[in-house]
N, C-alpha and C positions, 0 to 999 in steps of 0.2 A: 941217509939216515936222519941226517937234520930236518927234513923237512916234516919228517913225522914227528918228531920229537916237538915240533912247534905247535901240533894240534892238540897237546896233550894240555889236560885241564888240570889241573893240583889240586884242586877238590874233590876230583874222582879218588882217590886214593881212601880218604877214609869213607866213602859211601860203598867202595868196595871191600872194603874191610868188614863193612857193615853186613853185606849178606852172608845168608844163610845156606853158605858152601862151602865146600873147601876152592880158592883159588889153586889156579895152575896157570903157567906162561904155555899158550900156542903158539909160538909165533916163529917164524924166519931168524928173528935175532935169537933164539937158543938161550943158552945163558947167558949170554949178552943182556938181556932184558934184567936179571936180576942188578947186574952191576951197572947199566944204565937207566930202567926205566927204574924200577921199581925204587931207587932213591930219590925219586922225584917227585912220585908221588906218595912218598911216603910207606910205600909197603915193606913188609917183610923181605928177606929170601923165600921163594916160592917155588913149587916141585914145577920140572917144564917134563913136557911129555915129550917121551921120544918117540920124532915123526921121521927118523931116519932123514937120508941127507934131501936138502934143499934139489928140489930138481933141476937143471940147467933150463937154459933159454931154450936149448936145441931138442931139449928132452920129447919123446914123443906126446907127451900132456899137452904139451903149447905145443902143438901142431900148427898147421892155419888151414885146419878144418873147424873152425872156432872152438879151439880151446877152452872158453868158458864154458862149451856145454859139456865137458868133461869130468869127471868124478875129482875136486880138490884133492891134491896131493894129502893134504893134514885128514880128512873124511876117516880112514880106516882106524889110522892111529889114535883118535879121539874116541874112536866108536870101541877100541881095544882099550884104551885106559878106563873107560868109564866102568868096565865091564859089567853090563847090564844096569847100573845106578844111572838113575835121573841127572842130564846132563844137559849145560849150557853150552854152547860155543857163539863165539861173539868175533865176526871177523868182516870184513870188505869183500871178501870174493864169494860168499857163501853163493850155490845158485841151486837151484830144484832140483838138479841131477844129485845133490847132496842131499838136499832133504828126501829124493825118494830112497834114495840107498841108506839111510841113515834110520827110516823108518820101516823098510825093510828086514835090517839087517840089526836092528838092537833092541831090545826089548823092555826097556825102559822108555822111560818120558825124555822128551829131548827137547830144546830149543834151538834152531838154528837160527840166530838173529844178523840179518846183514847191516853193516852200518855203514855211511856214504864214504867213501874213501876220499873226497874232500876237505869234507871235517871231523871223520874219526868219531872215536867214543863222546855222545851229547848226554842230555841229561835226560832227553827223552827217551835215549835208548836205555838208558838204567830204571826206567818206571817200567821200561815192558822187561825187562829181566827182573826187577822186584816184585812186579805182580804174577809171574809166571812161577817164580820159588815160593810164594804165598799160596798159591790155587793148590787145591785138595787133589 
């Protein structure tokens, strides 16, 4: 967990405050995230969606029939909370099999934005989520 927690930037917090959404926590940490991250950067308590349980290593998802080309664990759950409203997700694993299911299967506007799983949330990735919640 530390190691993520090092890429995080503390100016994100109010830039994300700033948009024009409702935030929510995707993530692995669960609510873990409100009592970790989000006091860091400054947010609120924020709703997390439930993605049901974290899948195992062994799970058939990570197979090693390359697993990445597999429909993300979080895809469905996101695509059910948004229910049909315009929706962001912003994560490191996103891949095409999600974008095609996600644009198949929900019928609103959606972003699925990947971010490098190096150095996490930049500030270029928040101009392409700011002008995406801007466009008509």
């Amino acid at each position: 967990m530390g190691e993520h927690l090092a890429r995080l930037t503390l100016a994100h917090g109010p830039r994300l405050l700033a948009l024009s959404c409702d935030l929510m926590w995707a993530t692995a940490w669960m609510e873990d995230a409100n009592e970790v991250i989000a006091p860091l950067l400054g947010l609120p308590t924020l709703p997390v969606v439930d993605m049901g349980e974290l899948p195992e290593i062994d799970d058939p998802v990570f197979s090693e029939d390359d697993w990445t080309a597999k429909l993300h664990w979080k895809t469905r759950a996101l695509v059910e909370a948004a229910a049909g409203r315009p929706f962001v997700w912003v994560d490191d694993e996103i891949t095409e099999v999600d974008r095609s299911w996600v644009a198949a299967h929900h019928p609103g506007r959606a972003l699925l934005h990947r971010v490098a799983s190096d150095s996490g949330l930049t500030d270029a990735d928040l101009v392409v989520v700011e002008e995406w919640l801007q466009a008509p």
